[in-house]
C-alpha positions as CSV (number, residue, x, y, z in Angstrom):
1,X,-27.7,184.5,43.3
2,X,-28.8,185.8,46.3
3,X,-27.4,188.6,48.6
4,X,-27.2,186.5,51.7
5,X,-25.5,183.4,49.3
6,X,-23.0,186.0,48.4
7,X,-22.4,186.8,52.4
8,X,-22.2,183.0,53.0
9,X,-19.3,182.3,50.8
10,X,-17.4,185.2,52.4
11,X,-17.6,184.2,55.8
12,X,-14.9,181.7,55.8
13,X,-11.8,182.5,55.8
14,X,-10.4,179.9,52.9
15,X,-13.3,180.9,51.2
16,X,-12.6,184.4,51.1
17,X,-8.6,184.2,50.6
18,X,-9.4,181.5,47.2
19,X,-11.9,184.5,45.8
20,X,-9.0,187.1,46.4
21,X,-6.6,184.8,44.6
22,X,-9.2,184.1,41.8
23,X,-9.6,188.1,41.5
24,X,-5.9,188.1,40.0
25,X,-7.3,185.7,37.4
26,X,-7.8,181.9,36.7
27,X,-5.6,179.0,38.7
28,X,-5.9,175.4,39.3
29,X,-6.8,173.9,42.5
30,X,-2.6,172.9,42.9
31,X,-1.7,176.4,42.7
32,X,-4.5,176.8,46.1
33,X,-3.1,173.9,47.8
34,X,0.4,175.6,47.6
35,X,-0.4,179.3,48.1
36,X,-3.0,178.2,50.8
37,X,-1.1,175.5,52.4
38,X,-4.0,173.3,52.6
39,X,-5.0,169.6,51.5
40,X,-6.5,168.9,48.5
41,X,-9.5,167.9,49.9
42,X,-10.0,171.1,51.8
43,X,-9.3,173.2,49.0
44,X,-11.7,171.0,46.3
45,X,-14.6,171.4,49.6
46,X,-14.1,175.1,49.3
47,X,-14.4,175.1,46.1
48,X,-17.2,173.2,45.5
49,X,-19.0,175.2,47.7
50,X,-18.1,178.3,46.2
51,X,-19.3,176.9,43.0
52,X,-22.4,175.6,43.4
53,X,-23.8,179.4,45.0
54,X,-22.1,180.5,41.4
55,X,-19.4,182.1,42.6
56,X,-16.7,180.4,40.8
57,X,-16.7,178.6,37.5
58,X,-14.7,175.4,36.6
59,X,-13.0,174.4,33.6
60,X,-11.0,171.5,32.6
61,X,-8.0,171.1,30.5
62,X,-6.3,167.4,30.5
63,X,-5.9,166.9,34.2
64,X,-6.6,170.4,35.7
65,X,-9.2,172.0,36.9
66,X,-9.3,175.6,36.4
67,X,-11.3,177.8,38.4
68,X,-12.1,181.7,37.7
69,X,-14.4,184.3,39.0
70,X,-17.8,184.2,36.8
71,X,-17.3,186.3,33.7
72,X,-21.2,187.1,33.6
73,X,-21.9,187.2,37.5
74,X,-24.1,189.2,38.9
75,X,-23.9,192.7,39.9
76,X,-23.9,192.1,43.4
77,X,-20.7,189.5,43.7
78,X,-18.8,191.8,41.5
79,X,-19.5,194.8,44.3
80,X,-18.6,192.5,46.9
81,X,-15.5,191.2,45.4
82,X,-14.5,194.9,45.2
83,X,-14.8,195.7,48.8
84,X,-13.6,192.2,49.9
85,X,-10.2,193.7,47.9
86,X,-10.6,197.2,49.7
87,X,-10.6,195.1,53.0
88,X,-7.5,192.7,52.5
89,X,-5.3,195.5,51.4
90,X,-4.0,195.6,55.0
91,X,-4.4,192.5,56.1
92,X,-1.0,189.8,56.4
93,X,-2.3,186.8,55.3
94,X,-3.7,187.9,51.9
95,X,-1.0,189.4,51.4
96,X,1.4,186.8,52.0
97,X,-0.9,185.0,49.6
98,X,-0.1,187.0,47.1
99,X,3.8,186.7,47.6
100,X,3.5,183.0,47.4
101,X,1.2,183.6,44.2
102,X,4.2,185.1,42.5
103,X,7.0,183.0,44.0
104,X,4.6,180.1,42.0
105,X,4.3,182.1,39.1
106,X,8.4,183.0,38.9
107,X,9.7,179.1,40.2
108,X,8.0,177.6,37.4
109,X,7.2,179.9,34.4
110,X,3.9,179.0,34.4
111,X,2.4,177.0,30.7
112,X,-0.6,178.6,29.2
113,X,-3.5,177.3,28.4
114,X,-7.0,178.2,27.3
115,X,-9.9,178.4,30.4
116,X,-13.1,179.9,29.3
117,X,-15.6,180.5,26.3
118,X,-13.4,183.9,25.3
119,X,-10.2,182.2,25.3
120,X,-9.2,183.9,28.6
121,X,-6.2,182.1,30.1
122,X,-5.2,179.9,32.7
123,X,-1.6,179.4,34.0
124,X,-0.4,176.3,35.7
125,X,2.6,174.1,35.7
């Protein structure tokens, strides 16, 4: 993955707020449509373009998709993705983000399931 590819994906907004979502671990593409308050469609566009540079992974269990950061990405998208969270730390609307992300996670005491080759987990309702 290129530099520039990386700089791509983070220069939309969406974009940018999904990765900073996905850095608190692995959700569905529901959980985005409610935290983000955006269509389905939007939200699956995003993420298929965030994807196909490598920046997100996808699993499936039953009917969900569940998307995660890469756990073997490169070097490079892990340094971004730590100053892309130095950057949002003042910012309102990741932040109300992450108030909706726990107002999910509280409502409706999220199901486990297994995302991933090492059995790391994905919530969803």
């Amino acid at each position: 993955m290129k530099l520039v590819e990386i700089y791509r994906g983070l220069c939309d907004e969406t974009r940018m707020r999904i990765l900073r979502l996905l850095s608190k671990g692995p959700l569905c593409v529901c959980h985005f449509q409610t935290v983000l308050q955006a269509s389905q469609v939007a939200i699956s566009k995003h993420l298929a373009y965030l994807r196909a540079r490598g920046m997100v992974e996808v699993a499936r269990h039953e009917q969900w998709k569940i998307y995660r950061l890469p756990e073997n990405g490169p070097a490079e998208l892990g340094l971004q993705m730590r100053c892309l969270q130095d950057c949002v730390q003042s910012s309102a609307i990741f932040q109300q983000d992450l108030k909706r992300l726990k107002a999910i996670q509280d409502e409706c005491g999220w199901v486990e399931a297994v995302a991933g080759k090492r059995g790391r987990r994905a919530r969803f309702c």
